[in-house]
MITI-233690 format. One record per residue (C-alpha): residue number from 1; residue in one letter; x, z, y. Coordinates in nm, 4 decimals, padded with zeros to 6 digits. Layout:
{NUM, "A", {X, Z, Y}}
...
This chain:
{1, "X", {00.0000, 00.0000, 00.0000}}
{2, "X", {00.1143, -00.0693, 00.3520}}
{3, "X", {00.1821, 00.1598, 00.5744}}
{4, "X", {-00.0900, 00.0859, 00.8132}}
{5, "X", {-00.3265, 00.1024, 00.5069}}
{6, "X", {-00.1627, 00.4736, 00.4173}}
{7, "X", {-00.2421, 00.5762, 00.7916}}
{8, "X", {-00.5761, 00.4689, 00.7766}}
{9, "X", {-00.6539, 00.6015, 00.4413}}
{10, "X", {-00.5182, 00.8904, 00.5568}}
{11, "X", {-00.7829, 00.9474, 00.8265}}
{12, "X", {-01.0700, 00.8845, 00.6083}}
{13, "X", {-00.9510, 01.1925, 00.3971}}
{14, "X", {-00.9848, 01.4102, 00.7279}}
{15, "X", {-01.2466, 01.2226, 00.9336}}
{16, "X", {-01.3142, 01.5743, 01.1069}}
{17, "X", {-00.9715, 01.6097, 01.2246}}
{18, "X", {-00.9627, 01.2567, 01.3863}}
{19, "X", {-01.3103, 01.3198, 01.5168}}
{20, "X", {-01.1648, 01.6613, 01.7330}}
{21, "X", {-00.8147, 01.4548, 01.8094}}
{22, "X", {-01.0083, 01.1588, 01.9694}}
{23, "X", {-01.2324, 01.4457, 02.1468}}
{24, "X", {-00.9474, 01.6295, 02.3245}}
{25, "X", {-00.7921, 01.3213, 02.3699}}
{26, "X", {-01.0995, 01.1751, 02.5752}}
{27, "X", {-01.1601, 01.5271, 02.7484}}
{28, "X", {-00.7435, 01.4568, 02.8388}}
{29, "X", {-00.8233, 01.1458, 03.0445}}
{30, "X", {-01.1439, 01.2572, 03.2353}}
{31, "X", {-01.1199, 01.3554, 03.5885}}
{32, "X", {-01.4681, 01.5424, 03.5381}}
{33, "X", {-01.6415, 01.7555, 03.2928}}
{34, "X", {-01.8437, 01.5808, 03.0332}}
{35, "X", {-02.1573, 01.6345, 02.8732}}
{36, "X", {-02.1859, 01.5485, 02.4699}}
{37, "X", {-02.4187, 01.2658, 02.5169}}
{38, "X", {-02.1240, 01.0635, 02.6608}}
{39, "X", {-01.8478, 01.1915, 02.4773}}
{40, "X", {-02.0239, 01.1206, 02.1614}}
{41, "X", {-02.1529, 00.7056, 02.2722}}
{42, "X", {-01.7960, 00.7036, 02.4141}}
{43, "X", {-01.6499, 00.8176, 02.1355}}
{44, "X", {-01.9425, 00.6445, 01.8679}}
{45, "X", {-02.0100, 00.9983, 01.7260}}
{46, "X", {-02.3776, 01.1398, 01.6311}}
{47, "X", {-02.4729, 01.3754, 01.8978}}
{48, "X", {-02.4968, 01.6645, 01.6325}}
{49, "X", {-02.1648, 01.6350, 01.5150}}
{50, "X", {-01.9949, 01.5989, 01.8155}}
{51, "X", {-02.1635, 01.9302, 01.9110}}
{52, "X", {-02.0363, 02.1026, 01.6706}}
{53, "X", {-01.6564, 01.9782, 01.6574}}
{54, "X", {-01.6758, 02.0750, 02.0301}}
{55, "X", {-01.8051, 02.4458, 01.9913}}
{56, "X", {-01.5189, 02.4685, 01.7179}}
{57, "X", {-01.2364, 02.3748, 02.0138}}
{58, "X", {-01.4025, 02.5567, 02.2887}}
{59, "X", {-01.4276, 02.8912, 02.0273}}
{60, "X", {-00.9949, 02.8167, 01.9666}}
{61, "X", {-00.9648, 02.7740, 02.3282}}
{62, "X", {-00.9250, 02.3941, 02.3519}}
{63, "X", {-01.2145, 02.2816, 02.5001}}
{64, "X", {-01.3946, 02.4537, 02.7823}}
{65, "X", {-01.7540, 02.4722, 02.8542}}
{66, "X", {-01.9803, 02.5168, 03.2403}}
{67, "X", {-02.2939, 02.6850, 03.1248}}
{68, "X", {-02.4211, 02.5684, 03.4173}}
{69, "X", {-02.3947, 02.2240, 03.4167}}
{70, "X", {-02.3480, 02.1983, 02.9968}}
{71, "X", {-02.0410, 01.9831, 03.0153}}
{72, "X", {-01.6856, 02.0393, 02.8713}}
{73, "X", {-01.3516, 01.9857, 02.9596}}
{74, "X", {-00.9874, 01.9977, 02.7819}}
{75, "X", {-00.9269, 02.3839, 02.8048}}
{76, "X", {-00.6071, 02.5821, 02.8884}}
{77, "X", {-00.5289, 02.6543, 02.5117}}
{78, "X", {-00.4104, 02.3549, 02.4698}}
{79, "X", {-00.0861, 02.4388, 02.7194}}
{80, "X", {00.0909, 02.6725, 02.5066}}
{81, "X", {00.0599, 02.3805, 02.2257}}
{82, "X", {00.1548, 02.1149, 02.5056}}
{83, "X", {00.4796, 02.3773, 02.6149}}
{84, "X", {00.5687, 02.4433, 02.3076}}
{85, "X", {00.6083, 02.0193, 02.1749}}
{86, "X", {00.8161, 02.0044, 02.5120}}
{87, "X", {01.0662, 02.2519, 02.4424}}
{88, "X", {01.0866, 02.1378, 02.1027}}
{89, "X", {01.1487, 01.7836, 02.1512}}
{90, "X", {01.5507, 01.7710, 02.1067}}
{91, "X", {01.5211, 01.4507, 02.3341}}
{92, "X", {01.3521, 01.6174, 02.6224}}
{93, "X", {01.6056, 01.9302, 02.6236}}
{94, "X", {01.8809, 01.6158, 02.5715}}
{95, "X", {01.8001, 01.3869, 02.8331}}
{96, "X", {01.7268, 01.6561, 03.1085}}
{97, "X", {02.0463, 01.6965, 03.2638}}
{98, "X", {02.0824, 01.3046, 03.2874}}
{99, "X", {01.7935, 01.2826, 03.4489}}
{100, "X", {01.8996, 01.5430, 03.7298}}
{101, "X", {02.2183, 01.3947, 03.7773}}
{102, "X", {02.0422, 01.0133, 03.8129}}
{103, "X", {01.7837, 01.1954, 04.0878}}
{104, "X", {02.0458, 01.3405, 04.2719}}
{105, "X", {02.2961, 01.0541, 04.2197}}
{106, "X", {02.0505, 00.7796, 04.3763}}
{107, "X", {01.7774, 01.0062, 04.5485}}
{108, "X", {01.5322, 00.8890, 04.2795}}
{109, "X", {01.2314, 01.0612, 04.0459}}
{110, "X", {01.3926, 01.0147, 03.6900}}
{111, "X", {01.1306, 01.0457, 03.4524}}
{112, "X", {01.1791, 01.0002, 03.0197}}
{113, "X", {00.8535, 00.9178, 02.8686}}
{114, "X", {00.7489, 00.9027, 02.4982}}
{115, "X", {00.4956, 00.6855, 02.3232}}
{116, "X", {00.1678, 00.9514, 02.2751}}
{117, "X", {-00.1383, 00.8360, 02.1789}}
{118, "X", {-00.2875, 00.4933, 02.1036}}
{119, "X", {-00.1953, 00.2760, 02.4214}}
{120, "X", {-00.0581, 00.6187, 02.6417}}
{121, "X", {00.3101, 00.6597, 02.7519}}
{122, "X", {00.3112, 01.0374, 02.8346}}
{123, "X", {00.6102, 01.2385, 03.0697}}
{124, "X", {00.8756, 01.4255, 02.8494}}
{125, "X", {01.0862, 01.4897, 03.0948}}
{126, "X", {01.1684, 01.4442, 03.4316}}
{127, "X", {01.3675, 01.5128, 03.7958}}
{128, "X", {01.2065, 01.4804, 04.0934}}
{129, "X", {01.3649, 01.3279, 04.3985}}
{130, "X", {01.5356, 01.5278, 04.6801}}
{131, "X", {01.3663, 01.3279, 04.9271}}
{132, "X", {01.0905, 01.4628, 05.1692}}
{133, "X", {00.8590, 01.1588, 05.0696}}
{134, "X", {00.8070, 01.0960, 04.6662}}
{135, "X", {00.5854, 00.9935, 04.4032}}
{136, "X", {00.4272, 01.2828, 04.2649}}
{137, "X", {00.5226, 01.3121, 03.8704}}
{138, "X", {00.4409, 01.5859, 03.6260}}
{139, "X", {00.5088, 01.6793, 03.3026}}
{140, "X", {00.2503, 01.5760, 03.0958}}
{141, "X", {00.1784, 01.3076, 03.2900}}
{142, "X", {-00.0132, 00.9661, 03.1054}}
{143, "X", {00.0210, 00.6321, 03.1989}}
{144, "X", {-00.1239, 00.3135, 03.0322}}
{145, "X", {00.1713, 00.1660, 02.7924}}
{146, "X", {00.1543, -00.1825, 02.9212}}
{147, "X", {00.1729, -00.0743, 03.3020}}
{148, "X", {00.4723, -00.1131, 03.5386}}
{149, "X", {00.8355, -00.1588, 03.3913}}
{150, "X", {00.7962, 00.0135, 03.1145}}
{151, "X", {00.4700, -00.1856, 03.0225}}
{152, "X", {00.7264, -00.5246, 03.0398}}
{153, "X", {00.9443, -00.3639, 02.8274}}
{154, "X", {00.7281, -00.2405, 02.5493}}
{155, "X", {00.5479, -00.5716, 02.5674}}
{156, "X", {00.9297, -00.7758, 02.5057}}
{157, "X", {00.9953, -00.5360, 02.2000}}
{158, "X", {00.6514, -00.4815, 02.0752}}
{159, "X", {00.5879, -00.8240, 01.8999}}
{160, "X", {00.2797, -00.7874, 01.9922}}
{161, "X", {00.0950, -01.1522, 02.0665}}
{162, "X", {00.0175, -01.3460, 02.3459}}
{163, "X", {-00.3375, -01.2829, 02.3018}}
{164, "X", {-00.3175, -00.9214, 02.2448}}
{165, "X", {-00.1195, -00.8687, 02.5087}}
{166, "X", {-00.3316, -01.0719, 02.7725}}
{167, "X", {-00.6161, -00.8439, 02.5815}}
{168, "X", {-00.4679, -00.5372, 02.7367}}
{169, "X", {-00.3339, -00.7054, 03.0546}}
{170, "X", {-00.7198, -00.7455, 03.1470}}
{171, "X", {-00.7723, -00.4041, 03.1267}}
{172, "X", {-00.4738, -00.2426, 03.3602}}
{173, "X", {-00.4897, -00.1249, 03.7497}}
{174, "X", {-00.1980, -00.2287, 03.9926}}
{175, "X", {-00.1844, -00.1996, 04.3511}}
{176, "X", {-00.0873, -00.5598, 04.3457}}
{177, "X", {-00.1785, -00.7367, 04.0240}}
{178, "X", {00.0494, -01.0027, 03.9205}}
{179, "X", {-00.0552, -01.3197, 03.7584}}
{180, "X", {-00.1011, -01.3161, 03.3535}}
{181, "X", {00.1823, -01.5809, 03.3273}}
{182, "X", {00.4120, -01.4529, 03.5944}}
{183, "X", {00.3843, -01.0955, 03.3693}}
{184, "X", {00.4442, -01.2895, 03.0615}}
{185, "X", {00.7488, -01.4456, 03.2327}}
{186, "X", {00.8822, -01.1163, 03.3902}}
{187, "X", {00.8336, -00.9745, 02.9590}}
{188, "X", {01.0749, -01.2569, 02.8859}}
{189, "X", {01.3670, -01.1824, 03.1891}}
{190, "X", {01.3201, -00.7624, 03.0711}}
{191, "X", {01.3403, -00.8611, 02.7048}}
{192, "X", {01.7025, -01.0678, 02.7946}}
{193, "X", {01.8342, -00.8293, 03.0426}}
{194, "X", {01.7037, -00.5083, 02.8681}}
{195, "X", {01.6199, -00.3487, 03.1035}}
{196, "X", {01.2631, -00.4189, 03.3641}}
{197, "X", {01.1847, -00.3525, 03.7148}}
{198, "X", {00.8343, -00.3559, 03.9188}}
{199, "X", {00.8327, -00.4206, 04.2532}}
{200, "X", {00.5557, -00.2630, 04.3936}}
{201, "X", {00.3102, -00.4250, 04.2055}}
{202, "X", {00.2098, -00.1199, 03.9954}}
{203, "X", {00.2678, 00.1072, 04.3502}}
{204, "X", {00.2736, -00.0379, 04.6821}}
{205, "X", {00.6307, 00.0417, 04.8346}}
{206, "X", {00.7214, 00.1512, 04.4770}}
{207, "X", {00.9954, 00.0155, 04.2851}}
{208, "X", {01.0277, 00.1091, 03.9168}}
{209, "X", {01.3617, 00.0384, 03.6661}}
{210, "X", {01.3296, 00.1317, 03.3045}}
{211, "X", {01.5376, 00.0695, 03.0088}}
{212, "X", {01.3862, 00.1217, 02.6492}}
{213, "X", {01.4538, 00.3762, 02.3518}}
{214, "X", {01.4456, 00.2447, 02.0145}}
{215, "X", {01.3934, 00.4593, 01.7338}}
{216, "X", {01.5836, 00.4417, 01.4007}}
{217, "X", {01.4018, 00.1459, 01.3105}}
{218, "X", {01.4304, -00.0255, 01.6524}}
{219, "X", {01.0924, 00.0320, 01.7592}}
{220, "X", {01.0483, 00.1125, 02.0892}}
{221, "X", {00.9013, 00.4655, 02.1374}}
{222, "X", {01.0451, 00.6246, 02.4677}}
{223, "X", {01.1904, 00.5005, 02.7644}}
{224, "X", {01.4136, 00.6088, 03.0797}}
{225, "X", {01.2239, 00.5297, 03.4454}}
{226, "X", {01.3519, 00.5512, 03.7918}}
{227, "X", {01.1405, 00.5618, 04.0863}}
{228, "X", {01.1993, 00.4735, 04.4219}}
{229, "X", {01.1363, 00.3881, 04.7921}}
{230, "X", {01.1521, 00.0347, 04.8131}}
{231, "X", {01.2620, -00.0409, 05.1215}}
{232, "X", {01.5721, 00.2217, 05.0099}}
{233, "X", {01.6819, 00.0177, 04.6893}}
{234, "X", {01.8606, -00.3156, 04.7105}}
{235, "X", {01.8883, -00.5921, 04.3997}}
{236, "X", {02.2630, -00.4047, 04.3948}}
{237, "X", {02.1151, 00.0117, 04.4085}}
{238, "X", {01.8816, -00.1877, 04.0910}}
{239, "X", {02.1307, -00.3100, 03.8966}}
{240, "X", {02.3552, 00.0265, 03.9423}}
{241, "X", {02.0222, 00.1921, 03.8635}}
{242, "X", {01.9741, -00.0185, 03.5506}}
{243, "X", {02.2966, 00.0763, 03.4581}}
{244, "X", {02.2984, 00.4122, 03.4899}}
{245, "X", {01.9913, 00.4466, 03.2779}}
{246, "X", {02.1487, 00.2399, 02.9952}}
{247, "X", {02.4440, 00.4498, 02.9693}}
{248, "X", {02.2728, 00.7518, 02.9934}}
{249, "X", {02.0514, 00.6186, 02.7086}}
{250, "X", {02.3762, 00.5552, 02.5002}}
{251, "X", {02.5034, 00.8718, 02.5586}}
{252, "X", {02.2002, 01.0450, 02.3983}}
{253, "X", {02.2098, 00.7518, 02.1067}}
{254, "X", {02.5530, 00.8690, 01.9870}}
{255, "X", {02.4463, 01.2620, 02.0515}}
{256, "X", {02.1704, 01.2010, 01.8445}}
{257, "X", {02.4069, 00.9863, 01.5549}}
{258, "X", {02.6685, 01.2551, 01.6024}}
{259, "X", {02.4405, 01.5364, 01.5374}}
{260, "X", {02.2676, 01.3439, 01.2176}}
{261, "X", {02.6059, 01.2651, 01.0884}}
């Protein structure tokens, strides 16, 4: 059996598990409290059911519920679970002094983020910049895998096909949407130079470097972002950027090989 069909079967043995997962994952991305109506349409559950997953989270502490209004939201449980997966992610606790010494180096928010859950790119790590104006990053933080550079970059090593990808591309948010064939071409430059850049298109006056992280099977899972003032980084500060991140992405490669060895 393949793999994929091992996952899958895998879920149907625990359909109550996945059922909660893709609950508090849903309750993760809403600004505002839900009621279970929508959670369970969203989510194609049967009211009853979904009821009762979510009165089994909100008794752990996972899921929180207004009496007043009936609705739930993700709960503060689910922090000591989120704190704990950060300090126990060798990569994180790795990568965290490069990241501070890229910030400070080039005045830059150097974030490392991880693949999470279907189609999510979540914060493991990160260094704000020392300047008095900055994008506003947190640990934790989710962002849409195709989006920005590190979108282009997944997209180059994903194999994923045209159609999927123009699938997806439909469904992303930029300040300044580029065309689907000047993306596709701008896939093609990341996947030769490895490393990709936005341009403000994802953030107006934003620019945005990333190299990838493969895994042991050379699937990209993570990657290393820098984020910038625009009108502060020149096609030289991007290269040196680029750069930086690659080596710093090395270094933590043959940590990780030393370590294993």
């Amino acid at each position: 059996m393949r793999d994929e069909d091992t996952r899958q079967a895998s879920k149907r043995q625990v359909p109550a598990v996945t059922r909660a997962i893709a609950i508090l994952r849903f309750l993760a991305r809403s600004n505002e409290p839900v009621g279970v109506n929508p959670i369970a349409r969203e989510l194609d559950l049967v009211p009853s059911t979904c009821l009762h997953i979510l009165r089994v989270l909100q008794d752990e502490g996972l899921v929180e519920f207004d009496l007043r209004t009936r609705r739930y939201s993700i709960g503060v449980g689910i922090l000591p679970l989120a704190r704990s997966a950060l300090q126990k992610n060798t990569f994180s606790v790795m990568i965290q002094p490069r990241l501070s010494e890229l910030s400070a180096r080039f005045s830059v928010t150097a974030i490392a983020t991880q693949l999470s859950e279907p189609g999510q790119m979540v914060v493991v790590a990160l260094s704000q910049s020392p300047l008095p104006f900055r994008l506003q990053v947190d640990l934790g933080s989710r962002f849409p895998l195709l989006i920005s550079a590190t979108g282009r970059l997944f997209a180059a090593f994903s194999g994923m096909s045209k159609e999927a990808l123009q699938r997806e591309f439909s469904k992303l948010v930029w300040d300044h949407p580029p065309s689907f064939s000047d993306w596709l071409n701008e896939i093609d430059v990341a996947r030769t130079r490895g490393f990709a850049v936005d341009h403000g298109t994802y953030i107006s006056g934003v620019t945005v470097v990333a190299v990838p992280v493969f895994n042991t099977r050379k699937q990209m899972i993570r990657s290393l972002v820098a984020i910038g003032i625009t009108e502060r980084l020149d096609e030289g500060d991007i290269l040196r950027l680029a750069g930086a991140l690659t080596d710093a992405r090395n270094d933590i490669e043959n940590m990780q090989i030393t370590a294993g060895s």
